[in-house]
N, C-alpha and C positions, 0 to 999 in steps of 0.2 A: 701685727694685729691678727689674732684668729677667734674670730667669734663663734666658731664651732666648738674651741675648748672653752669659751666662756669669759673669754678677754673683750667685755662688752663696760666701757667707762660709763655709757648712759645708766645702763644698770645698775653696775653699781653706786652712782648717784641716786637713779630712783628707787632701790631699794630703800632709801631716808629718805625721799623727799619727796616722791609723788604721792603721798599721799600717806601711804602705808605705815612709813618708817615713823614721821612726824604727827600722822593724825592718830597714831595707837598709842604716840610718847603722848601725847596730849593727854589720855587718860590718866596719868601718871606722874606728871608733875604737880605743882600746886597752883588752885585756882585762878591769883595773880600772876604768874609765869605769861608769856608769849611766845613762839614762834611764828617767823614767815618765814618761807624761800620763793626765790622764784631761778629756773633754769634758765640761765643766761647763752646756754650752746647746749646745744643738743641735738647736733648735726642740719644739715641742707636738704635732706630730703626722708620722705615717711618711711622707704624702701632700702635704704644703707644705712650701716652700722656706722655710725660717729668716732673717730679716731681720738675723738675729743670729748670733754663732756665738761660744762662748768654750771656751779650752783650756786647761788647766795645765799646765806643763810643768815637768820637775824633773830637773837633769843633776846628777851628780857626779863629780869627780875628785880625787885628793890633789894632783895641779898646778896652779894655778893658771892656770898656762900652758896646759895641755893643755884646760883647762874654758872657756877665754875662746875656743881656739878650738872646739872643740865648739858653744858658744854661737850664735857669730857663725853658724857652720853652719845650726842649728836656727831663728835669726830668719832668715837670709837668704832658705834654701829656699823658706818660702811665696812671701815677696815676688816674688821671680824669679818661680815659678807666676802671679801677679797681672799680671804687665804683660804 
């Protein structure tokens, strides 16, 4: 772990999911769509970097089609942030 060069897992979870990632995709799907997450670890204390970091994420649409891509969305975002 070096959270100096930016190896921070919380982060890049909340970059999708505090807010930012999910509440700006919000604008941008379609009006029946859903999202919720909730951070399920995100470390022990306010003061230390998390070694770990987990999220649940839960999308819905009546399309199939429209939910896969939604999806693809929701995984990609982080990744992109990672590299």
């Amino acid at each position: 772990m070096r959270p100096w060069a930016g190896a921070r897992p919380l982060r890049a979870g909340r970059s999708n999911a505090d807010g930012n990632g999910i509440e700006f995709m919000r604008e941008h799907v379609p009006s029946n769509s859903r999202m919720h997450y909730i951070i399920t670890k995100g470390g022990v204390a306010p003061n230390i970097v998390p070694d770990l970091a987990q999220m649940d994420l839960v999308a819905r649409n009546p399309s199939n089609t429209v939910l896969q891509d939604i999806w693809d969305r929701l995984i990609i975002s982080p990744r992109a942030r990672r590299s």
